[in-house]
N, CA, C and O atoms as a MOPAC input file, in Angstrom:
PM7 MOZYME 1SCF
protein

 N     18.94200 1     0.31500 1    -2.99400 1
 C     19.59500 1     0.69900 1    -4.24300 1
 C     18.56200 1     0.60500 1    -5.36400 1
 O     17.87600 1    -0.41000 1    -5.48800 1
 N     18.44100 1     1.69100 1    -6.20900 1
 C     17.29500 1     1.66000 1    -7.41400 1
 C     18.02000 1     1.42300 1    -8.82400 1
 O     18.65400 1     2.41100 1    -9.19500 1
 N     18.04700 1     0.68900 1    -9.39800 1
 C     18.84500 1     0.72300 1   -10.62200 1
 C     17.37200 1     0.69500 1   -11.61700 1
 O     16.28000 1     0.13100 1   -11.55000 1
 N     18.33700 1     2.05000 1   -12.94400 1
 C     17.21900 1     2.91900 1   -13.43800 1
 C     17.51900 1     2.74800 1   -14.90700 1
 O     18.64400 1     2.94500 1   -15.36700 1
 N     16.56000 1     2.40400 1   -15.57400 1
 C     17.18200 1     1.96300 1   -17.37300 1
 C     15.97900 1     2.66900 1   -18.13200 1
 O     14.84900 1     2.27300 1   -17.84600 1
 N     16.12100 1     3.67500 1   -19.07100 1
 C     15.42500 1     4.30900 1   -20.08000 1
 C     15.98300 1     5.44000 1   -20.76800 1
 O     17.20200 1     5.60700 1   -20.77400 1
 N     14.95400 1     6.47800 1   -21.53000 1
 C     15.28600 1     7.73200 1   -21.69700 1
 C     14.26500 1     8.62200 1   -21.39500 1
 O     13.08600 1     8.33200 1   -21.59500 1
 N     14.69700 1     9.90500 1   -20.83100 1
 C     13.95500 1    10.89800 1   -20.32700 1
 C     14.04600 1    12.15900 1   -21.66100 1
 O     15.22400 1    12.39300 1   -21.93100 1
 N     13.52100 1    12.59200 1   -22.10700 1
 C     13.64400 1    13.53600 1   -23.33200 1
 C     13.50400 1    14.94900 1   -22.56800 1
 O     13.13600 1    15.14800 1   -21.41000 1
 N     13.86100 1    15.77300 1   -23.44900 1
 C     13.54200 1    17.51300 1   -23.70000 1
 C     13.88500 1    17.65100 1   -22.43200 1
 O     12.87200 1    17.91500 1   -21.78600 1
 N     15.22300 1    17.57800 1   -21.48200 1
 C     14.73300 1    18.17700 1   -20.16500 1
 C     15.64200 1    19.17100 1   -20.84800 1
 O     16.64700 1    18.98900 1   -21.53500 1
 N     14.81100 1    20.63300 1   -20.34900 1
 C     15.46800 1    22.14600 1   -19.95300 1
 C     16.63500 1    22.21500 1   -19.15500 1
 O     16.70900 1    21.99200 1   -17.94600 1
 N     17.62000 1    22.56900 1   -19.99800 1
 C     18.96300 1    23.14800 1   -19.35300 1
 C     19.17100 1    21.87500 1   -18.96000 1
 O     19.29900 1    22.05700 1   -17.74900 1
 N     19.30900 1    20.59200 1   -19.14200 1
 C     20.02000 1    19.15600 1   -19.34600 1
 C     21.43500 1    19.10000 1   -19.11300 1
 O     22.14300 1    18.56800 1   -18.25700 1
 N     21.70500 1    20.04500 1   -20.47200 1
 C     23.22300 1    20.38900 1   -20.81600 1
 C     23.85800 1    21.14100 1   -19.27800 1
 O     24.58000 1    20.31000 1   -18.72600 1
 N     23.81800 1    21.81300 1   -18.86600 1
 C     24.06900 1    22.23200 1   -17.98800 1
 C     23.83400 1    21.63100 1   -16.08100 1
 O     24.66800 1    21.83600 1   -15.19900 1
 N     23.01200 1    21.18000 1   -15.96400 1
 C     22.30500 1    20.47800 1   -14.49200 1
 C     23.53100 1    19.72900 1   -14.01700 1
 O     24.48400 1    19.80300 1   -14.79300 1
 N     23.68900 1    19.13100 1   -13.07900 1
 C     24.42500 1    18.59000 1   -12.68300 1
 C     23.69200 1    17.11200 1   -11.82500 1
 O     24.29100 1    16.06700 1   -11.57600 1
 N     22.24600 1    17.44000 1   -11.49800 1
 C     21.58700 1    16.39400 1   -10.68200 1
 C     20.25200 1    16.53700 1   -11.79100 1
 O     20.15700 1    17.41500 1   -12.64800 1
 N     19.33600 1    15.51900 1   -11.55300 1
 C     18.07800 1    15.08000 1   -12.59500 1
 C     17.02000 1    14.57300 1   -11.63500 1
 O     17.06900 1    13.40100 1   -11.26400 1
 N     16.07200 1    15.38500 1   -11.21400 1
 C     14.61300 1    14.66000 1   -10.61100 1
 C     13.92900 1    13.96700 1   -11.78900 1
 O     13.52900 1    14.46200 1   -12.84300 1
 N     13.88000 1    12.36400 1   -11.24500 1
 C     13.40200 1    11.56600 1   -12.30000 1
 C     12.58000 1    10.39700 1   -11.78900 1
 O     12.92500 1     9.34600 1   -11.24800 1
 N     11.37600 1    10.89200 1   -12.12300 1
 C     10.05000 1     9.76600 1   -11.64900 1
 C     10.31500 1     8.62000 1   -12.60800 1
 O     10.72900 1     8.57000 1   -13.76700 1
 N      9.84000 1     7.50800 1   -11.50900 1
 C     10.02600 1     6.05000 1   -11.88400 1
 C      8.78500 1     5.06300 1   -11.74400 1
 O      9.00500 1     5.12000 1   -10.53400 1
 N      7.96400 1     4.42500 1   -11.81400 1
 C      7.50500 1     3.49000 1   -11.16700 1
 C      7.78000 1     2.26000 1   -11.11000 1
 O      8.49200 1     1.65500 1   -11.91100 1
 N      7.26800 1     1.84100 1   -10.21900 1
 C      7.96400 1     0.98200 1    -8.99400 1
 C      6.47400 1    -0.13000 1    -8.81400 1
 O      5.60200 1     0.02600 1    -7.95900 1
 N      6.50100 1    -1.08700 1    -9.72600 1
 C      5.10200 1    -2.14700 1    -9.47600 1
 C      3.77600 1    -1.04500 1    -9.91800 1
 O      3.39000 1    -0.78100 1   -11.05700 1
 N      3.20100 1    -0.47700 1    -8.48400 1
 C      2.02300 1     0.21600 1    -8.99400 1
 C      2.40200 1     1.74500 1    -8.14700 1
 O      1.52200 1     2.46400 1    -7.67300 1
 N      3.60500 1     1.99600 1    -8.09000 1
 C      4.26700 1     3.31100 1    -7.65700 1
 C      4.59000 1     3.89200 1    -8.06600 1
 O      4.92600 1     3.60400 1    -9.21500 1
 N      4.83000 1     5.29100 1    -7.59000 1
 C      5.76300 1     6.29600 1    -8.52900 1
 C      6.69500 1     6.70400 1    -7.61700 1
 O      6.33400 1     7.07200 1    -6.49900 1
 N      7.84500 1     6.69000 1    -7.94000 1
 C      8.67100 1     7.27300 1    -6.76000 1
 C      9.92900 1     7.83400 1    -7.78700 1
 O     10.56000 1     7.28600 1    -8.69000 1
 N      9.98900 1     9.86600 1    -6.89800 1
 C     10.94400 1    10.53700 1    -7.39200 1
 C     11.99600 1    10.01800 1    -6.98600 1
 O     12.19000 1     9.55300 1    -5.86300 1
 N     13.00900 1    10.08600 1    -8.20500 1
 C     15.12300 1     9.82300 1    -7.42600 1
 C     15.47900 1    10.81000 1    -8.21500 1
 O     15.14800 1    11.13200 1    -9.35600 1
 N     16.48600 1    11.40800 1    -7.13100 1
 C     17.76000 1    12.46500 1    -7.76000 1
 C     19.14100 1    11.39800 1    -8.26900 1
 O     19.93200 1    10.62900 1    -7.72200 1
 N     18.87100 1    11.86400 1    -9.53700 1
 C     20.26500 1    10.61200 1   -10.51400 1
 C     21.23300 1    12.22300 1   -10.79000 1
 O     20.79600 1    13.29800 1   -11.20100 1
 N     22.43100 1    11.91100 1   -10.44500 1
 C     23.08300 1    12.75100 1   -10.64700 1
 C     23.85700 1    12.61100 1   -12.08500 1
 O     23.68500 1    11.59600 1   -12.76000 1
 N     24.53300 1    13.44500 1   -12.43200 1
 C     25.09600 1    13.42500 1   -13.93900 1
 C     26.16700 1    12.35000 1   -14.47200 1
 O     26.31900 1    11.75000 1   -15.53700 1
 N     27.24900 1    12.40500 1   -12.48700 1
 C     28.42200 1    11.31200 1   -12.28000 1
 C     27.68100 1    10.06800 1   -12.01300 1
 O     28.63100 1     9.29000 1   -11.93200 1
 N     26.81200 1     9.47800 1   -11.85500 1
 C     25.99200 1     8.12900 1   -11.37200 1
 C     26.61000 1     7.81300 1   -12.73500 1
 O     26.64400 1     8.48100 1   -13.76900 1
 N     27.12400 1     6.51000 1   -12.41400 1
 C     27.18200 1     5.01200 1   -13.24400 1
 C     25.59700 1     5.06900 1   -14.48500 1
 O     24.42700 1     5.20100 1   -14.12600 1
 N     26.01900 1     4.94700 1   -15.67700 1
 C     25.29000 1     4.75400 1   -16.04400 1
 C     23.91600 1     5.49500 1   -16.99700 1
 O     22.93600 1     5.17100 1   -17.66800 1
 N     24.63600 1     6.65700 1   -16.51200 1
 C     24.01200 1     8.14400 1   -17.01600 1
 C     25.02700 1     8.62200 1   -17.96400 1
 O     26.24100 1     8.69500 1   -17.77300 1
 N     24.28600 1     8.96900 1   -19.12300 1
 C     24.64500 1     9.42600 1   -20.33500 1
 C     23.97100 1    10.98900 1   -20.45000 1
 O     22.99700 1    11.01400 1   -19.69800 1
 N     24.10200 1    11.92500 1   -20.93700 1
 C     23.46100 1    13.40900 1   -20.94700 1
 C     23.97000 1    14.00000 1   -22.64400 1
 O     25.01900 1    14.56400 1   -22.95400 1
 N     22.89400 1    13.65000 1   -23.44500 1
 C     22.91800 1    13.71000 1   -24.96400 1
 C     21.87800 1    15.12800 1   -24.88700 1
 O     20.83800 1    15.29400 1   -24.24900 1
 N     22.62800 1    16.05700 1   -25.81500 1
 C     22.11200 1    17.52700 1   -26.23100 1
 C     21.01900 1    16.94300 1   -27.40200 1
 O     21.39700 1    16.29800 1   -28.37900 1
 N     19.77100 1    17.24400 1   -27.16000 1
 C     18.73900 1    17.55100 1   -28.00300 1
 C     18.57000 1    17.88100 1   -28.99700 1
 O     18.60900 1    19.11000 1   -28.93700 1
 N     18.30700 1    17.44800 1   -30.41900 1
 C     18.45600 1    18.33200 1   -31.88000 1
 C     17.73000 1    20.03600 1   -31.58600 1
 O     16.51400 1    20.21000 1   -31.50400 1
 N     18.57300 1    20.95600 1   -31.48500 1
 C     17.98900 1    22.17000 1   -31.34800 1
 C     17.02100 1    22.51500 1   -32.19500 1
 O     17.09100 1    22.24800 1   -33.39400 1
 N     15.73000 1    23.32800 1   -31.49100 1
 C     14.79000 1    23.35100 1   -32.71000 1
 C     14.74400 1    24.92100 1   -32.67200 1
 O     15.53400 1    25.51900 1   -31.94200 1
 N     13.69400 1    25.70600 1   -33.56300 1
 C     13.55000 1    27.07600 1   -33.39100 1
 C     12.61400 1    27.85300 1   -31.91200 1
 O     11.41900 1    27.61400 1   -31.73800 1
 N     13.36300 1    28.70100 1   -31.04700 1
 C     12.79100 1    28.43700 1   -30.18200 1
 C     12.88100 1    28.25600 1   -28.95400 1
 O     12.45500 1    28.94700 1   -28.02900 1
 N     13.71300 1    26.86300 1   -28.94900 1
 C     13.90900 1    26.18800 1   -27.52200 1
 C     15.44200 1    25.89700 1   -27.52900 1
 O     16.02900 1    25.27300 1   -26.64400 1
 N     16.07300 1    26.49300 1   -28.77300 1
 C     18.01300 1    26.50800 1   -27.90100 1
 C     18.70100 1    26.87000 1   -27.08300 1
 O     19.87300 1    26.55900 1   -26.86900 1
 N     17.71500 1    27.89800 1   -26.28400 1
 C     18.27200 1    28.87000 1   -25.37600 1
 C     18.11200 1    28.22600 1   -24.03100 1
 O     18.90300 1    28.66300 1   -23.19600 1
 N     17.27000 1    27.27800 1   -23.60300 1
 C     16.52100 1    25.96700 1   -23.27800 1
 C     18.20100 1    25.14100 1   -22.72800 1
 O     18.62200 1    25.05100 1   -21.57500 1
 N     18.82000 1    24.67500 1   -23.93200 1
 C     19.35000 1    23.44700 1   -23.68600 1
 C     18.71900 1    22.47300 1   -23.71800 1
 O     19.04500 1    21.75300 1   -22.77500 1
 N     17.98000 1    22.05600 1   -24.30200 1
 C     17.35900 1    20.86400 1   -24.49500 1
 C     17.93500 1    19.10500 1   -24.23100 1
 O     18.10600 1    18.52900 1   -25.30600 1
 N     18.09800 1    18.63400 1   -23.55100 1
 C     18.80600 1    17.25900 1   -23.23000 1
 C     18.06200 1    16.03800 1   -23.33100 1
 O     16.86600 1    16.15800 1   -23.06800 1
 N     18.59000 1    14.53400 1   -23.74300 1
 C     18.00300 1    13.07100 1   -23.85700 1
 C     18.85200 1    12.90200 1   -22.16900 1
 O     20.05000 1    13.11900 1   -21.98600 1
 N     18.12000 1    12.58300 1   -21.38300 1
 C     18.67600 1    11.70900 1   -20.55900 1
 C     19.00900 1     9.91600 1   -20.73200 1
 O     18.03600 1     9.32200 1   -21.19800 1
 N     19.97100 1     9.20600 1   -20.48700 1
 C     20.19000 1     8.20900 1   -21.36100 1
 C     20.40900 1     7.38200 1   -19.55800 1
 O     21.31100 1     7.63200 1   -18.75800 1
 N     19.43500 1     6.55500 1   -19.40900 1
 C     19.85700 1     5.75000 1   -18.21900 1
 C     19.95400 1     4.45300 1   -18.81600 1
 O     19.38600 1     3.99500 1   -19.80700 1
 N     21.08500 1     3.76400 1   -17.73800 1
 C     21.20800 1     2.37200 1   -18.65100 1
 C     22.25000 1     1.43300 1   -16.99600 1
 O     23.45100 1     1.25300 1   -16.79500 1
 N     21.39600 1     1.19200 1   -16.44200 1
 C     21.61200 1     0.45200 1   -15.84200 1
 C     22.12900 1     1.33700 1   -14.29400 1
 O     22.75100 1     0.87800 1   -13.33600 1
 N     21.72700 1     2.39300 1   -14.46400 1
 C     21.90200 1     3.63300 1   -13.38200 1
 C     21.83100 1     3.03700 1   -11.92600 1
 O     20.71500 1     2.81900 1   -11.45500 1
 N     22.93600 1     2.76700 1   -11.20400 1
 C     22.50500 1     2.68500 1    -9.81500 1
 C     22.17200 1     4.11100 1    -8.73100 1
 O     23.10200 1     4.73600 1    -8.22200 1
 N     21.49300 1     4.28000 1    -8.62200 1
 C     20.89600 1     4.71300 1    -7.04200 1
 C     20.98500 1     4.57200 1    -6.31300 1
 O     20.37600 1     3.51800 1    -6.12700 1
 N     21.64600 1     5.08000 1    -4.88300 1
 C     21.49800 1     4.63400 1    -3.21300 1
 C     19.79000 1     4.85900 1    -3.07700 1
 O     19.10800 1     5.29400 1    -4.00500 1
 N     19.44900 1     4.61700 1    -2.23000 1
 C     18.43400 1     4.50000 1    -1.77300 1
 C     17.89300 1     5.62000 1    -1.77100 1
 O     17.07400 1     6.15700 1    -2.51700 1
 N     18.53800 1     5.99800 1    -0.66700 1
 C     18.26400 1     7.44400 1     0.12500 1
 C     18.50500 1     8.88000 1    -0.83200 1
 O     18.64900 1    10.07800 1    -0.58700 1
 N     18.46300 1     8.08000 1    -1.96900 1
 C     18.13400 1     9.51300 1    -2.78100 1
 C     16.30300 1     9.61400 1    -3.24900 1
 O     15.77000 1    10.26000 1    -4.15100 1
 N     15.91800 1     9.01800 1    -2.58000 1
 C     14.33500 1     8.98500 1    -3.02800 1
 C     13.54300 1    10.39000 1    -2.47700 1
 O     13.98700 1    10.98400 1    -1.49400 1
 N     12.44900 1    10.82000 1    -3.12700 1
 C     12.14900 1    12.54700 1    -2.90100 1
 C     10.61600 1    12.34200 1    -2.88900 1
 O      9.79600 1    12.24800 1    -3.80200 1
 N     10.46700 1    12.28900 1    -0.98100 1
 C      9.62200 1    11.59100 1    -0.60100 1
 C      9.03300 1     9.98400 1    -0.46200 1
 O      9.81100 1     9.17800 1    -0.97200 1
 N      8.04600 1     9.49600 1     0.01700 1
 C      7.94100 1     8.23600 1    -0.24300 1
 C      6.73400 1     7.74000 1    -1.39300 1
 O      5.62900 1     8.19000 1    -1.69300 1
 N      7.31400 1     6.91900 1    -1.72300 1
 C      6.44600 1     6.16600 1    -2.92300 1
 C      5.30400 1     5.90100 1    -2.88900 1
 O      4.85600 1     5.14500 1    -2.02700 1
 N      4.54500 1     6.46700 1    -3.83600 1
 C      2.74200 1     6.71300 1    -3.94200 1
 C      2.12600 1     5.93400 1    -4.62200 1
 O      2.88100 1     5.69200 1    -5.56400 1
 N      0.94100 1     5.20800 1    -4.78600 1
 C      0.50600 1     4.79100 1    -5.82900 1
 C      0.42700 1     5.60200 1    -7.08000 1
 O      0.18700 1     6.80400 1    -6.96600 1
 N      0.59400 1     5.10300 1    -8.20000 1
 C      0.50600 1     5.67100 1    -9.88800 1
 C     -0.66500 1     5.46200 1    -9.82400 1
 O     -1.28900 1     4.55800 1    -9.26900 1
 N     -1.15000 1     6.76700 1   -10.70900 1
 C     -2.31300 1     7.17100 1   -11.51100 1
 C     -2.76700 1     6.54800 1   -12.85700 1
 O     -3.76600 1     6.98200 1   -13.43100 1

C-alpha cells in the first residue's frame, strides 16, 4: 500500500481524466502509481485559466493522505536522478 501526500500542478485535461500517472520517490527511488480520481484522498482543483492553455483543462492535483494498493505501481522502482 503507497500512501501519497502533495500537489501535482498544470496537469492537461485534469478536469476531465479519471486515473493520474504520478511519480513519487521512494528513499532514493522513483516509482510511477496510477491514483485514480475515486482514491481516498484525492482532491482534483481546476487551474486559474490562463491565455492559451483553457482548452488544456488545466488541474492542481491535491493528494493528502492518498492510499494506493500496491499493485498499481507502473513498472518497478528505479533509482532517482
Amino acid at each position: 500500500m503507497w500512501r501519497l501526500d502533495g500537489v501535482k500542478r498544470w496537469l492537461s485535461f485534469g478536469q476531465v481524466a479519471h486515473c493520474f500517472l504520478v511519480f513519487a520517490k521512494h528513499g532514493d527511488r522513483s516509482v510511477g502509481i496510477l491514483v485514480r480520481r475515486d482514491d481516498p484522498g484525492v482532491t482534483v482543483v481546476p487551474s486559474r485559466p490562463t491565455s492559451g492553455f483553457r482548452s488544456a483543462m488545466p488541474t492542481d492535483l491535491h493528494l493528502d493522505g492518498c492510499r494506493v494498493p500496491a499493485d498499481r505501481t507502473a513498472g518497478a522502482a528505479r533509482p532517482a536522478r
